[in-house]
C-alpha positions, -999 to +999 in steps of 0.1 A: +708+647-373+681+629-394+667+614-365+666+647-344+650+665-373+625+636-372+618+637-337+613+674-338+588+672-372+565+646-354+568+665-322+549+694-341+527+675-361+514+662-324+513+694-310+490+710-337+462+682-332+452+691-299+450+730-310+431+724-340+405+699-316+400+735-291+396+755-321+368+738-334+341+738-310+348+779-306+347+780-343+309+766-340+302+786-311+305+822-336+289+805-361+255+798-339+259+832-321+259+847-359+229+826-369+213+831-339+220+868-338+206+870-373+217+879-409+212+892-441+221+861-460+200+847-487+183+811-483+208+794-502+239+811-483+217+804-454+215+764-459+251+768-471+261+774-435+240+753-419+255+728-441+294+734-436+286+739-399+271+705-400+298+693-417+325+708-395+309+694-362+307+659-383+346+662-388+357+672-353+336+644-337+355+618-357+386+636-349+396+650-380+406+686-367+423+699-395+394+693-421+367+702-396+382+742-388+390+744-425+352+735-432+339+756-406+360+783-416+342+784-450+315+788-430+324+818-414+337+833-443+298+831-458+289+846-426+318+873-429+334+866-391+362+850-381 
């Protein structure tokens, strides 16, 4: 029963990873179309986004899914999408 409970927690675990990887890239695809739509945020909420998105895009590339769409979400929340 331990084992089966196991198997079925890691089976998860690997299932998330691969939905977190697609979610990030169309996570940074409504962050440009906000920025390059335009806003009304301030230079420093401006550079903030920049910043997270930069960050977010760092973290996906080196496969770290989870951190990246919780960064970029940040980012979105500054830019009030999601």
């Amino acid at each position: 029963m331990k084992a089966l409970l196991a198997t079925l927690a890691l089976a998860g675990a690997l299932l998330t990873v691969p939905a977190y990887a697609f979610q990030c890239p169309a996570d940074m695809a409504k962050i440009d179309a906000a920025l390059q739509a335009g806003t009304n945020l301030s230079a420093a909420q401006l550079a903030e986004v920049k910043r997270l998105r930069q960050e977010g895009e760092r973290f996906h590339k080196a496969g770290n899914h989870g951190e990246s769409v919780k960064v970029l979400g940040e980012a979105m929340d500054v830019l009030g999408i999601n």
